[in-house]
N, C-alpha and C positions, 0 to 999 in steps of 0.2 A: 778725591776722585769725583769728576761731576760725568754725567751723563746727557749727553745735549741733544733735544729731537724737533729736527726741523721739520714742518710739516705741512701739506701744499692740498689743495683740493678742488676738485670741479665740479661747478654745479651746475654744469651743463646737462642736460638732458639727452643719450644717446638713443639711436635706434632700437638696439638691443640691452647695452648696460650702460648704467647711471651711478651716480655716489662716487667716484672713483675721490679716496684720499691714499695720497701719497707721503711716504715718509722714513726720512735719512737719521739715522743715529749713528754721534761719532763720544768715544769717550775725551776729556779733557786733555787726556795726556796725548793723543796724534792730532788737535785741533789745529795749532798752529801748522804741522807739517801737511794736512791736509788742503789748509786754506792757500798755501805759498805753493804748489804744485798745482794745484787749480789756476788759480791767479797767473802763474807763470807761465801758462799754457795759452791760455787769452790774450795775455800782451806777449807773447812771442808770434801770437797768428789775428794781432791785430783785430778781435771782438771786443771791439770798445764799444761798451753800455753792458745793458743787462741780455742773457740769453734764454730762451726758452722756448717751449714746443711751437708756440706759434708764431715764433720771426722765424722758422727753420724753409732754408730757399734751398732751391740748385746750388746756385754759389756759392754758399757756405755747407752745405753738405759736410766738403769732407773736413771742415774745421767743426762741425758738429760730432762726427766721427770721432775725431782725434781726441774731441774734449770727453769725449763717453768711453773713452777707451784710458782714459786718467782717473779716471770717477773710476769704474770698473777695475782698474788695478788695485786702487786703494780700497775696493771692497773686498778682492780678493786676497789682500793682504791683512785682513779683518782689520782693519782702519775706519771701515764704516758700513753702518748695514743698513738695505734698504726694505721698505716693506707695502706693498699696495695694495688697498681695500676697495672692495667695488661691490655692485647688484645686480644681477638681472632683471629688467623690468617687468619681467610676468610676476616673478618673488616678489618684488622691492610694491608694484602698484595691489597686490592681492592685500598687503599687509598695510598700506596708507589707506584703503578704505576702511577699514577696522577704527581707523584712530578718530578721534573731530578734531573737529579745524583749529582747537588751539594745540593739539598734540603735532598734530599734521605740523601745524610752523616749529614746532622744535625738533624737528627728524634732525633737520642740519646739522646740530650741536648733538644731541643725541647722540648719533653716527661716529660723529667726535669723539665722545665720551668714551665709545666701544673703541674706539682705534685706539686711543692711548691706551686706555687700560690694558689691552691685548696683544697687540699686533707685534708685539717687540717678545711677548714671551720674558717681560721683564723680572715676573715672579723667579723666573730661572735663573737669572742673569747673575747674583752674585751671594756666593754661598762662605764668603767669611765672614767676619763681624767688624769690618769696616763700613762705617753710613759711608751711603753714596748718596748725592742730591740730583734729581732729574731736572733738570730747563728745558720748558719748552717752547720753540718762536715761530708762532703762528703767521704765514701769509695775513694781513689784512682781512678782517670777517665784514661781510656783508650784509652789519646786521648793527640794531640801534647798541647802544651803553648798558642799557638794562638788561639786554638776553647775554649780550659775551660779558658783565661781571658774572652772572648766575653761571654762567658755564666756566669760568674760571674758579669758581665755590667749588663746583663737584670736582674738577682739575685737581684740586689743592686738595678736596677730602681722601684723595683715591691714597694717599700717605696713609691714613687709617685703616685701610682693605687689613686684612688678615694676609693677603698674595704680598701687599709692601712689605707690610710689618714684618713678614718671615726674609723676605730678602732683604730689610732692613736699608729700604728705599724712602726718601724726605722729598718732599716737594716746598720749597718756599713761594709763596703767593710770588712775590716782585719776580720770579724767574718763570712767571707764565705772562708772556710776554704776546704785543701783537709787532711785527717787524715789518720794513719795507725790502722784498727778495731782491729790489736794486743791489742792495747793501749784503745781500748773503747766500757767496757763490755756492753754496753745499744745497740749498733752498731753490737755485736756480735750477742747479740739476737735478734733484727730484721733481721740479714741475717736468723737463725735459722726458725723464724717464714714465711719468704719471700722463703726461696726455700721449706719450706712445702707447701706451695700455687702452686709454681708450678710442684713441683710433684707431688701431686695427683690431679689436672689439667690438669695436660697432661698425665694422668695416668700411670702413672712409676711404682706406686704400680704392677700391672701387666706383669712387665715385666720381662720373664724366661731366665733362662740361656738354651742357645740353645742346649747346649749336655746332657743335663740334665734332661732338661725340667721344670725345679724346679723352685723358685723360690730363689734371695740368702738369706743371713741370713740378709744380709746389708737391704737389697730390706724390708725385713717381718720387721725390727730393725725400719726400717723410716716409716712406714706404721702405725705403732705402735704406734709413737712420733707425727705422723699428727693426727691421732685418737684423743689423749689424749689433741693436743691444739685445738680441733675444737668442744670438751666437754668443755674445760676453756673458748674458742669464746663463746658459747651457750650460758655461766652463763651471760653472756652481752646484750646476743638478742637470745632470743628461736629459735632451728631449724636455726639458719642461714648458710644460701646460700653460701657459698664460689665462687660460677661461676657470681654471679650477683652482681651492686651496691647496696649496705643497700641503705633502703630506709629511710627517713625521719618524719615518721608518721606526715605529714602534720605541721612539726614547722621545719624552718632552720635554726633556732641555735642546732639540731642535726647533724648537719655538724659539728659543734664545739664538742658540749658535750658529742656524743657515746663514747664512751671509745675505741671502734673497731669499723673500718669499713672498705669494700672494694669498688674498685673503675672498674668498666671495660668501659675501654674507647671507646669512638663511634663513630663517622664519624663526626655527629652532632654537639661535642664539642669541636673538633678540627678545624671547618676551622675557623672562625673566629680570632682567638688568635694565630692560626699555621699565621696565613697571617700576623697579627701585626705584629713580631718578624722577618717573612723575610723580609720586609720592613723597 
């Protein structure tokens, strides 16, 4: 049994929130069945290349639809779980003036750090005494050789945590990978689902064209597409919050088991584990 976690992220800067990583976990055993339903969906409605939040138009709309609605069955068939981390900028810039400027340039990976370690509630995830191996295939890092090996060192040590070793979770170095998301449609769709988070987060949806006044067709096309995946979130947990962390109704093996969840990071959870890692 492997554990495979695709993982996408933006380092855009929004109005209100920032950080946003996103990220899909499927186990070995529904990979195949995952990737040939995905696949077969694209070539039966004709999206030839890669897809993601920002080729999303009027005209493909509702073939953006159809594909988030494939993706979404297969999570609710617990085939694949997703999971999105983000900041508020009043939080996220309170806490960068604290650091100097060489902490300040490792937030990126840092941020990383905390997303894997957590965001999946992995410690939860497998309570027989079968080793499972995690892989994980990073979007492309925007960043020299020397800062993404050191961040694939701590990637590789989190196997040692006390949280692995009890769910008796292995990371091998060669399965932290960097990939091209051309190549990996489960990768495409969480960028899909990850910049609908921070578009209407930072509410883009509202945003006119100035000579115009209007709104564009692109603008009302994605508005549309975050609409319809935040009805598929719902069918997982009523009314949910897109600005807040899911809550755990009092058991933390739903850190594991939600099928969706979001994560917004907070001052509180970050020094401790921020301090490990520059040390």
């Amino acid at each position: 049994m492997e554990y495979l976690i695709y993982c996408d992220e933006s380092s855009n800067r929004g109005k209100l929130f920032s950080n946003f990583y996103g990220g899909a976990l499927v186990r070995s055993t529904h990979l195949k069945e995952i990737e040939e339903r995905l696949e077969e969906f694209k070539a039966e409605n004709n999206m030839n290349g890669e897809v993601k939040w920002t080729k999303v138009t009027a005209p493909y709309l509702e073939k953006y639809i159809g594909l988030m609605d494939v993706f979404f069955d297969l999570l609710v068939e617990d085939k694949i779980k997703m999971r999105v981390m983000f900041q508020q900028n009043a939080v996220s810039d309170k806490i960068t003036r604290t650091f100097s400027k060489e902490e300040h340039a490792e937030t990126y990976f840092k941020l990383y750090y905390q997303f894997i370690k957590h965001i999946f509630g992995l410690r939860y995830s497998n309570q027989t005494e079968e080793e499972i191996y995690v892989r994980l295939f990073f979007d492309q890092f925007p960043d020299k050789k020397e800062k993404i090996d050191n961040f694939k060192g701590f990637i590789h040590k989190l196997q040692y945590s006390q949280e692995f070793q009890d769910a008796n979770l292995s990371i091998r170095y060669n399965d932290i990978v960097e990939v091209t998301s051309h190549d990996h449609i489960i990768l495409q769709c969480a960028d899909i689902i990850t910049g609908a988070m921070f578009f209407r987060l930072n509410k883009l949806h509202l945003e006119k064209d100035p000579v115009t006044n209007r709104r564009g067709k692109r603008t009302i096309a994605k508005e549309k597409l975050y609409k319809h995946i935040h009805k598929r979130i719902c069918e997982t947990r009523a009314n949910f919050n897109i600005g807040a962390s899911t809550g755990i109704d009092h058991d933390v093996f739903n850190r594991w088991k939600s099928p969706y969840r979001h994560w917004l990071f907070t001052p509180s959870e970050i020094s401790s584990d921020f301090k490990k890692i520059l040390n």
